[in-house]
C-alpha positions in Angstrom: 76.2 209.4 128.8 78.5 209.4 125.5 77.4 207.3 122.6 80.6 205.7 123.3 80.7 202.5 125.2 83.2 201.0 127.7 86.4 198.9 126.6 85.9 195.1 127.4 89.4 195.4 128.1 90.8 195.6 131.6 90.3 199.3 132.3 88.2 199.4 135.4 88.5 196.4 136.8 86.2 193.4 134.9 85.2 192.1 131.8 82.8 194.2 130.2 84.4 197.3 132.3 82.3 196.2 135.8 80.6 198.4 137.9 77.1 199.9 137.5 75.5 202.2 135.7 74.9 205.7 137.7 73.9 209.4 136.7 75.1 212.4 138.7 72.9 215.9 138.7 76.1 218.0 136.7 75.3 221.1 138.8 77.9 223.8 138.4 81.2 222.2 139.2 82.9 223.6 142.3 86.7 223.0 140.8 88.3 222.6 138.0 89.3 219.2 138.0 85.6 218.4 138.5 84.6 219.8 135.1 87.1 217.7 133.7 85.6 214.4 135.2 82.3 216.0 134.3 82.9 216.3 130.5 84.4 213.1 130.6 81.4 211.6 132.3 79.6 212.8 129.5 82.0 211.7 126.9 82.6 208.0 128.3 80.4 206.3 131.1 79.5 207.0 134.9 79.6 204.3 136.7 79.9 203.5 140.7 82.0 200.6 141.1 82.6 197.6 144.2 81.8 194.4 144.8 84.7 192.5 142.9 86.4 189.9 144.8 89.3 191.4 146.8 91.8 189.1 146.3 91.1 188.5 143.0 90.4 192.2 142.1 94.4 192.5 143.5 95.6 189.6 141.6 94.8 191.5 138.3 95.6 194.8 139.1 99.3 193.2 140.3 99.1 191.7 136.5 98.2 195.1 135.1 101.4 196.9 136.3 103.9 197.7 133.7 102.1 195.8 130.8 99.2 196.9 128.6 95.6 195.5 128.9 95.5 193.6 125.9 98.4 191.3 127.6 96.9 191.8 131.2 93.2 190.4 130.7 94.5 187.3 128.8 96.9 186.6 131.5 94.1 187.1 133.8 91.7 184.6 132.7 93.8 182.4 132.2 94.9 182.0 136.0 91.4 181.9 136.9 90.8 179.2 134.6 93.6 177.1 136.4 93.6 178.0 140.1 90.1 179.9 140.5 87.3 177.6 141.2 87.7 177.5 145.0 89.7 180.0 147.8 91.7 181.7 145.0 93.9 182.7 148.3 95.1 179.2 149.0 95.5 177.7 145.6 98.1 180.7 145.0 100.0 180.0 148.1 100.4 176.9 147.1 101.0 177.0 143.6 104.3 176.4 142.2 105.9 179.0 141.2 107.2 178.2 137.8 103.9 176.9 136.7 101.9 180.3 137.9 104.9 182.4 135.7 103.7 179.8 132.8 100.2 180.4 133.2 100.5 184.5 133.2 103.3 184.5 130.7 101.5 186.8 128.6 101.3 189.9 131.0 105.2 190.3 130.9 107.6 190.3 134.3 105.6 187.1 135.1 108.6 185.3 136.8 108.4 188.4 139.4 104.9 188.9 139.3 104.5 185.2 140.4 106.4 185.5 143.4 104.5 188.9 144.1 101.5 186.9 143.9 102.4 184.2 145.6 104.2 185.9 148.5 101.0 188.1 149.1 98.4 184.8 148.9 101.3 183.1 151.6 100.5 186.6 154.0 97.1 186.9 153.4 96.0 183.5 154.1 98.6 183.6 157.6 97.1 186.7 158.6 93.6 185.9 157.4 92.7 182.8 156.8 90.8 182.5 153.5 90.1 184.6 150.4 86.5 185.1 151.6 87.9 187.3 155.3 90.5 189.1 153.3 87.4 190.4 151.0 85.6 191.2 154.6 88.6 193.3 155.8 88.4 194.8 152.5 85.0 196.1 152.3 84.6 196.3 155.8 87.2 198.5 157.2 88.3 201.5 157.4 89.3 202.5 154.0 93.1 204.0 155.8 93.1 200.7 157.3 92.6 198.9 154.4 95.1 201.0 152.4 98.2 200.7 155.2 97.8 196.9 155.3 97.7 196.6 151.3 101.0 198.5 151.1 102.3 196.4 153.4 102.5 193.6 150.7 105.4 193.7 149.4 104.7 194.5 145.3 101.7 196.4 146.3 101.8 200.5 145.6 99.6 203.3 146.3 97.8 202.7 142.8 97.4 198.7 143.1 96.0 199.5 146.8 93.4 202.2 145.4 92.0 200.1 142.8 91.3 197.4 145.0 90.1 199.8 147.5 87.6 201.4 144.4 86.9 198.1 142.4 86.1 195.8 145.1 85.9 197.9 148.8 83.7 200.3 146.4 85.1 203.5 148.2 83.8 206.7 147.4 86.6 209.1 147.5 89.3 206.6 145.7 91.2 208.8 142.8 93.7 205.9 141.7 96.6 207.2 140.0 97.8 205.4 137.1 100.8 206.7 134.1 97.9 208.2 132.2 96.4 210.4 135.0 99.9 211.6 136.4 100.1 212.5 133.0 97.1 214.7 132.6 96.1 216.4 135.3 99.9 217.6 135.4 99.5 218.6 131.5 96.2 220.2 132.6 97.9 222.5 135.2 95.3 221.2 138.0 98.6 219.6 139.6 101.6 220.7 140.3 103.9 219.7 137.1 106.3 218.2 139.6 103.8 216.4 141.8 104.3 212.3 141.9 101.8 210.3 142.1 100.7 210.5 145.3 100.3 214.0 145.5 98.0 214.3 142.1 96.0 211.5 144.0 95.5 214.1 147.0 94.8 217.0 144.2 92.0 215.0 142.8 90.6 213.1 145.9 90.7 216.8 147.3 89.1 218.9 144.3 86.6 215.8 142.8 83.8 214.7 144.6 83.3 211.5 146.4 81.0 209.6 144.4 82.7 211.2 141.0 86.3 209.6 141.7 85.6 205.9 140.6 84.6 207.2 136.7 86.9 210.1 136.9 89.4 207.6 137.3 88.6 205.3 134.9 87.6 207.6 132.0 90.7 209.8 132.5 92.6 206.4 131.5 90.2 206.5 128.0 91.5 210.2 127.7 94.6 209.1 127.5 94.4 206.4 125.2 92.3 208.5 122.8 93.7 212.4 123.3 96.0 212.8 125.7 99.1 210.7 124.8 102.3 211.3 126.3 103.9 212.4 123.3 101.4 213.0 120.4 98.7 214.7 122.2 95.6 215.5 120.1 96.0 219.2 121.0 99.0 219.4 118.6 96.5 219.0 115.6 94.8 222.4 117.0 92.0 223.0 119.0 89.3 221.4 117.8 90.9 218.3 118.2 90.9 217.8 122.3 87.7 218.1 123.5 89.4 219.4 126.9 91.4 222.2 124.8 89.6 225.0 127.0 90.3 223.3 130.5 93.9 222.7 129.6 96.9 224.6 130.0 99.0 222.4 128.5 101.8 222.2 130.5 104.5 220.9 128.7 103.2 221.6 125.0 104.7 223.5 122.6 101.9 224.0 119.7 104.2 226.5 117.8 107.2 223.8 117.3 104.8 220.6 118.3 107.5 219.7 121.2 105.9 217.5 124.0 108.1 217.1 127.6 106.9 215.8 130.7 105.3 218.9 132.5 108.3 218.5 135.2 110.4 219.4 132.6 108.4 222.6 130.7 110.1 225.6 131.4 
């Protein structure tokens, strides 16, 4: 482990980061891809994650989208502290819509966001009665299964599904792909600089190992934050300065004129 603790922000899932504490045996990593997540292990945290609240756990990830932590988190507690309590489920489905968009106003697009919310509490409860079976279904089935019925909801996409699937279901395997790791692993030249974001999700889910995917994911996000940005990346202040420089090809970088494009767009 890094000197360098985990965010309280909204990162992986809870307050304090969530999840537990693990160590995995570095060994010699098989791919590439999995001596980035191993440096980064190092760097940040490892950590095997599960055991959130489903619903809840896709409540804030629905807040998350398109909106920084910092607005995310706030918004987050502050619709537990009016509608959690009881079956987090029914108190949604009934809440009013206009009230919910007050309470969240902080995490931006909250007038759509409320009816996301509100329209997935509605079908969850119809389908499965109360907050504490969808949770069940969650951790219970098949993680395919789980991940078909969560893009089912409308509002719900591959990377809202996969967090709930890693943060609460606590799936081995789950690579979710956020702005910040379609980013990188493109840059890096382990995907495919056109790839979207579901095929750098079957890159990494293919090349990382199971039980490496949950931290891979989440310290890849502190990566970007820190070094990989999308247009100021730390490798343009030379090589010392990215402690991935060697794994990287930069895709997309020009360190002679300091030009940064999306790696879809590098010649």
């Amino acid at each position: 482990m890094g000197d360098e603790s985990e965010p309280t922000e909204n990162i992986s899932g809870g307050p304090g980061g969530g999840g537990s504490e693990a160590t995995f045996d570095p060994g010699e990593a098989a791919t590439r891809a999995e001596a980035v997540v191993d440096v980064l292990g190092e760097r940040y945290w490892q950590k095997t994650y599960g055991g959130q609240d489903a619903f809840e756990c896709l409540v804030r990830t629905i807040l998350s989208q398109n909106t920084s932590d910092k607005a995310s988190q706030p918004a987050h507690e502050s619709l537990m502290e009016r509608y959690g309590g009881g079956d987090l489920v029914e108190a949604l489905a009934e809440a009013h819509r206009d009230e919910l968009a007050e309470t969240i106003s902080s995490a931006g697009l909250y007038n759509q966001k409320s009816d996301v919310m509100i329209a997935a509490a509605e079908e969850i409860r119809e389908e499965f009665g109360s907050e504490a079976e969808f949770d069940a279904f969650v951790r219970e089935s098949e993680p395919e299964t789980v991940r078909s019925r969560l893009l089912e909801i409308n509002g719900v996409g591959p990377k809202t599904a996969d967090c709930v699937l890693l943060f609460s279901g606590g799936r081995g395997g789950v690579f979710p792909v956020d702005t910040h790791v379609h980013r990188i692993y493109r840059r890096m030249g382990i995907a495919p600089p056109e790839a979207d974001h579901e095929a750098v999700r079957e890159v990494l889910e293919e090349q990382v190992p199971a039980e490496k995917c949950g931290f891979g994911h989440t310290a890849s996000i502190q990566f970007g934050r820190e070094f990989c940005s999308a247009r100021k990346p730390a490798c343009l202040d030379g090589p010392e300065a990215c402690p991935l420089y060697d794994c990287c090809e930069r895709v997309g970088v020009d360190e002679v004129s300091e030009t940064v494009v999306d790696p879809a767009e590098a010649d």
